[in-house]
C-alpha positions as CSV (number, residue, x, y, z in Angstrom):
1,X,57.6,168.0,21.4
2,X,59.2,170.9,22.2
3,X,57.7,171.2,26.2
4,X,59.3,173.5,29.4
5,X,58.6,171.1,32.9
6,X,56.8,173.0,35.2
7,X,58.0,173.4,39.2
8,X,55.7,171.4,40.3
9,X,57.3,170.9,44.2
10,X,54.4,172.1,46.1
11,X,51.7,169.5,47.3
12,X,50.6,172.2,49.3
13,X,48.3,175.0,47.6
14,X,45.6,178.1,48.5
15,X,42.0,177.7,47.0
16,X,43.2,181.0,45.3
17,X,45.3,179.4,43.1
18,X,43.7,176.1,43.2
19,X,40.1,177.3,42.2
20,X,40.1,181.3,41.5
21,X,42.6,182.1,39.5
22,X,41.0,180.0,37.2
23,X,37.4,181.2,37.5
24,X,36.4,178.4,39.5
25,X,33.6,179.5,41.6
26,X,33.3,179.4,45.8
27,X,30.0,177.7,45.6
28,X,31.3,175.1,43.2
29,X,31.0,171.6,44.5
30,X,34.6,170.6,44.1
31,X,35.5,172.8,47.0
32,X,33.6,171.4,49.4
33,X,35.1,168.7,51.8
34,X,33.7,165.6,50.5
35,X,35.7,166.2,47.2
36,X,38.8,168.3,48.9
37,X,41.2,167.5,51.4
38,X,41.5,170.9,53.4
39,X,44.4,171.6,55.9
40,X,43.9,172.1,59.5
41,X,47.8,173.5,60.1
42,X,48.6,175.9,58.6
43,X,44.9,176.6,57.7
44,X,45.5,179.5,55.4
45,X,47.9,181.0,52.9
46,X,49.9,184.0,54.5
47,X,50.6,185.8,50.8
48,X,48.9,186.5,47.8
49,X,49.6,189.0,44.5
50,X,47.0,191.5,45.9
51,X,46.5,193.4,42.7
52,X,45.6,190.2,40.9
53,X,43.6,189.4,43.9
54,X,41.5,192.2,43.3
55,X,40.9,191.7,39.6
56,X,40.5,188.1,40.2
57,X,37.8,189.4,42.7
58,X,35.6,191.6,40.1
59,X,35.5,189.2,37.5
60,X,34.1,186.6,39.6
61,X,31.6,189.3,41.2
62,X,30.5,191.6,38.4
63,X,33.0,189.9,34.8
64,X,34.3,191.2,32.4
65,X,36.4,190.4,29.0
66,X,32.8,189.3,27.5
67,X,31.5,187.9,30.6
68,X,28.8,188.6,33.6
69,X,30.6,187.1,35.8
70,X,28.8,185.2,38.7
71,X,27.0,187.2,40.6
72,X,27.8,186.3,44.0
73,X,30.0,187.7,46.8
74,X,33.4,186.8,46.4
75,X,34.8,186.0,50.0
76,X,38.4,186.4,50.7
77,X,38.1,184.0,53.6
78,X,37.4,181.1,51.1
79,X,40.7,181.7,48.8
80,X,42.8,181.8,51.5
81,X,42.2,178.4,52.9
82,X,45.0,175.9,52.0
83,X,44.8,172.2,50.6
84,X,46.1,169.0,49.2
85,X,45.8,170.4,45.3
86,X,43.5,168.7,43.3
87,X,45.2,169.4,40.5
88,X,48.7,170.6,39.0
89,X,46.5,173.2,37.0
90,X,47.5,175.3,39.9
91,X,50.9,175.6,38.4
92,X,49.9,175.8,35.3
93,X,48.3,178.9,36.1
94,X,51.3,180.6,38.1
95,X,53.3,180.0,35.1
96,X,50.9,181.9,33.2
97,X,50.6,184.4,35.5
98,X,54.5,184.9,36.0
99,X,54.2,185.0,32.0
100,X,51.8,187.5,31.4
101,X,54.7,190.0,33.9
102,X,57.0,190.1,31.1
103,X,56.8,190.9,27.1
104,X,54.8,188.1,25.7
105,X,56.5,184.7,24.2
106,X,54.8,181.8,23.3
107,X,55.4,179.0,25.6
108,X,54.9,174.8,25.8
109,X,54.5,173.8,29.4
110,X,54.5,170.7,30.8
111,X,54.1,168.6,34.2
112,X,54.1,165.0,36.2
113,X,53.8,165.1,39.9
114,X,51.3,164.0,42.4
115,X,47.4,165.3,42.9
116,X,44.9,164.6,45.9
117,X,40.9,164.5,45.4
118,X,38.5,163.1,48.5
119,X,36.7,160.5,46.6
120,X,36.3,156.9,46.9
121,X,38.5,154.5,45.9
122,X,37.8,152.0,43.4
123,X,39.1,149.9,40.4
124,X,39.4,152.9,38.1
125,X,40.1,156.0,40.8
126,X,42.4,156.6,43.7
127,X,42.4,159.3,46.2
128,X,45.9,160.1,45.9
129,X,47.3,159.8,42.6
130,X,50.0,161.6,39.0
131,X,48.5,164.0,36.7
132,X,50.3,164.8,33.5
133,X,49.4,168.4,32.4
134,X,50.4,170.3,29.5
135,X,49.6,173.5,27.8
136,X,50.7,175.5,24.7
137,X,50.3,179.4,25.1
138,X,50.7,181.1,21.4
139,X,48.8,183.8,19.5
140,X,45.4,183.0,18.0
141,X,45.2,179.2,19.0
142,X,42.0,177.0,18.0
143,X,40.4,174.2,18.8
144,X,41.7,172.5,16.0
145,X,45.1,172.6,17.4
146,X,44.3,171.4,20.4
147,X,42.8,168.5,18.3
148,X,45.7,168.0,16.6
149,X,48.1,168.2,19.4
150,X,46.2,165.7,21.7
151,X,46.4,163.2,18.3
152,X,50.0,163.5,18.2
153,X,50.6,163.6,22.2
154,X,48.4,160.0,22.7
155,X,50.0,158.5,19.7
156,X,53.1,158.7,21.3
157,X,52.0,157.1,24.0
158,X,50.9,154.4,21.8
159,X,47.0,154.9,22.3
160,X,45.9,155.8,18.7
161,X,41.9,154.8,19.5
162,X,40.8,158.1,21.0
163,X,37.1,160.1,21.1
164,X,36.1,163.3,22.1
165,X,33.3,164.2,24.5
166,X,31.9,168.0,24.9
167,X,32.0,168.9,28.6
168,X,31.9,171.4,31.2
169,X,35.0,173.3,33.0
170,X,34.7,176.9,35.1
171,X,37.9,177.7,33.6
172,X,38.0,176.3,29.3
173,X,35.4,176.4,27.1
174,X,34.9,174.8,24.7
175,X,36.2,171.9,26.6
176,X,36.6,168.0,25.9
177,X,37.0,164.9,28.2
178,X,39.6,162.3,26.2
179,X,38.3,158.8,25.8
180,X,40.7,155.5,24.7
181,X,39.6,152.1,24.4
182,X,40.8,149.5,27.2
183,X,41.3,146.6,25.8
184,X,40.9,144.6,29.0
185,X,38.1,146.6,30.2
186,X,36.5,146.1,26.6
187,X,35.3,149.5,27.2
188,X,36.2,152.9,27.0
189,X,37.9,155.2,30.0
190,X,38.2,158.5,30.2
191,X,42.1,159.2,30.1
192,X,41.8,163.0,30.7
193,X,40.0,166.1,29.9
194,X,41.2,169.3,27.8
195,X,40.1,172.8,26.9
196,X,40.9,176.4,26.0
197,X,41.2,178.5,29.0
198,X,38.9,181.1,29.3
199,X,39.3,185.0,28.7
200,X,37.8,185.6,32.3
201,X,41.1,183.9,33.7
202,X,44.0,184.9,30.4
203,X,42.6,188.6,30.8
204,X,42.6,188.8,33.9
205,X,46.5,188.3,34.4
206,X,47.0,190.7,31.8
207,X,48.0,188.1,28.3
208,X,47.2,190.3,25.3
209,X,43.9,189.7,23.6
210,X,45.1,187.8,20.8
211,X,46.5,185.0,22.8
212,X,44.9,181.7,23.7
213,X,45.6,179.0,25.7
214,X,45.1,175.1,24.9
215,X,45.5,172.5,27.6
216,X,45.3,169.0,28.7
217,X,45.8,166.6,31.7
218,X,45.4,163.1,32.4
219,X,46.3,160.7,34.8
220,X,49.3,158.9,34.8
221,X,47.9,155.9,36.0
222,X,45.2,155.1,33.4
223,X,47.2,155.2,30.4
224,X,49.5,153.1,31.7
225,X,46.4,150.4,32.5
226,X,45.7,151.0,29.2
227,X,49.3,150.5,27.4
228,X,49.9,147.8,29.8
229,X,46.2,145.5,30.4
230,X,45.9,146.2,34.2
231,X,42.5,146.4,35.1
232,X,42.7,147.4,38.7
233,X,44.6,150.9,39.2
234,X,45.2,149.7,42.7
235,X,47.7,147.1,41.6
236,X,49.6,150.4,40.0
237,X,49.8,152.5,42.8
238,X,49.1,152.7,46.5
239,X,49.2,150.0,49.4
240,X,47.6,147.4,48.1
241,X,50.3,146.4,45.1
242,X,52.1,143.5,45.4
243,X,56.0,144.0,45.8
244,X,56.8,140.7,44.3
245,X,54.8,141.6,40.9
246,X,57.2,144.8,40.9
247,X,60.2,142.9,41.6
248,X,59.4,140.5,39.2
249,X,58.7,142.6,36.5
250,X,60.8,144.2,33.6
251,X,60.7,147.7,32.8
252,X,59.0,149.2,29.6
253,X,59.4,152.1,28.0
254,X,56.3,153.7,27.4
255,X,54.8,152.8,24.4
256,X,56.1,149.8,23.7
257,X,56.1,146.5,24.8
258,X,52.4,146.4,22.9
259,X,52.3,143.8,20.3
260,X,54.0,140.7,19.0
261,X,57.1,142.8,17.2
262,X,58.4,143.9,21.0
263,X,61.7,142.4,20.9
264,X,64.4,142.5,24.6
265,X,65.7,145.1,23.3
266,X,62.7,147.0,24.6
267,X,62.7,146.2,28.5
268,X,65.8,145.9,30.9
C-alpha cells in the first residue's frame, strides 16, 4: 500500500515524546504508575529539541492553532522521566517532527514492534505486547479517507466485519476505536483505535496548515485471534504458550487459511 517502516528500535522512551509531543497532558491518567512502567536507571532523558520543547510547553500551558490549551503548569521534570513506551506513536511522532525540518512531502508510515502498558493480564490484554501503527501525512486529508483506508487496510487482513465507535484521544480528534467480530468470542473486540492528529501537536512542529494527518494502531495479537479462532491471547504470546502447539503447527500467511477453499499451498 505504498507504506515507509518506521525505526522502531528503541523500547526505551522520555514522557516527552511518549505523552507531550502529542498533547497528552501531565495530569492524564495514563501517566501515572499503575498504567506506566517508569524506569529507575537511567530515570531521565539527557536530550531534548529545546526549541520544540518550548513550543510544546505553551501550547499545553496557554494553546494555540485554535486551541486554549490546558491551563495548567507544564513541568519539565515530568517529560523528562523515561519509560517502557506505551505505544510506537512515539515514533510516529519523531518522524513527523524530523518531517516537518525539511520542505514538505507527503509520506505513508508504517510500524510493528513491541509496546509495554501496566495493566492486568487477562484473556484479551497482556502487559507486554506488538502494536502495528500506521499513518498517512498529505495535504487536506479527511475523515473519509481515513475511513476508506482502514476498509482497505483490515480487508487485507481478511477481517471485512468492521464498526466504528466515536472516542476520545489528547492527541486526534475526531477519533474512532475499530471494532471486528470474533467469531469464537461471538462478540465483538476492539482491534485498534484511529484518528486525525490534532493541530495543537502538527502546528506545533511547524507542518504547514493545509496538511493533516490520519492514523491508526492495533494490536498484533488480536487480529491474529481473530483471523485464527484463539480465544485466549495468552496462548499467542508470553509464558504461558505451549511450545508443542507451536511446534506442531503450520505457518499461515496472514489472511488466509480462513475458509474451506484454503488449499497446502497456503501453509509450509
Amino acid at each position: 500500500m505504498g507504506f515507509e517502516e518506521m525505526p522502531t528500535n528503541n523500547f526505551v522512551e522520555s514522557s516527552f515524546w511518549n505523552f507531550d509531543a502529542l498533547f497528552q497532558p501531565q495530569q492524564h491518567p495514563a501517566r501515572d504508575s499503575h498504567d506506566t512502567f517508569f524506569l529507575k536507571v537511567p530515570s531521565t532523558t539527557r536530550r531534548l529539541p529545546e526549541d520544540y520543547v518550548e513550543k510544546v510547553k505553551q501550547v499545553h500551558e496557554s494553546g494555540g492553532y485554535g486551541s486554549k490549551g490546558y491551563r495548567y503548569n507544564w513541568k519539565r521534570g515530568e517529560a523528562d522521566k523515561n519509560l517502557l513506551r506505551t505505544h510506537t506513536t512515539a515514533v510516529s511522532t519523531r518522524m513527523l517532527y524530523l518531517l516537518a525540518r525539511k520542505p514538505f512531502s507527503p509520506k505513508r508510515y508504517f510500524s510493528i514492534d513491541r509496546v509495554f502498558r501496566n495493566e492486568a493480564v487477562d484473556r484479551t490484554h497482556l502487559a507486554e505486547f506488538h502494536q502495528i501503527e500506521g499513518l498517512i501525512c498529505d495535504r487536506k486529508l479527511t475523515l473519509g479517507d481515513l475511513l476508506g483506508v482502514l476498509d482497505d487496510f483490515f480487508a487485507q487482513l481478511g477481517m471485512g466485519k468492521l464498526r466504528f465507535k466515536p472516542a476520545y484521544n489528547p492527541y486526534t480528534e475526531p477519533s474512532m476505536e475499530i471494532f471486528s467480530y470474533h467469531e469464537g468470542l461471538e462478540k465483538w473486540v476492539e482491534v485498534g483505535n484511529s484518528g486525525m492528529f490534532r493541530p495543537e501537536m502538527l502546528r506545533t512542529m511547524g507542518l504547514p496548515e493545509d496538511v493533516s494527518v490520519i492514523a491508526w494502531g492495533l494490536s498484533l495479537e488480536r487480529p491474529t485471534m481473530i483471523l485464527y479462532g484463539v480465544d485466549n491471547i495468552r496462548d499467542l504470546f508470553g509464558p504461558k504458550v505451549d511450545f508443542n502447539l507451536i511446534k506442531a503447527s503450520p505457518i499461515c500467511r496472514l489472511g488466509l487459511g480462513l475458509n474451506s477453499t484454503t488449499t497446502s499451498n497456503d501453509c509450509w
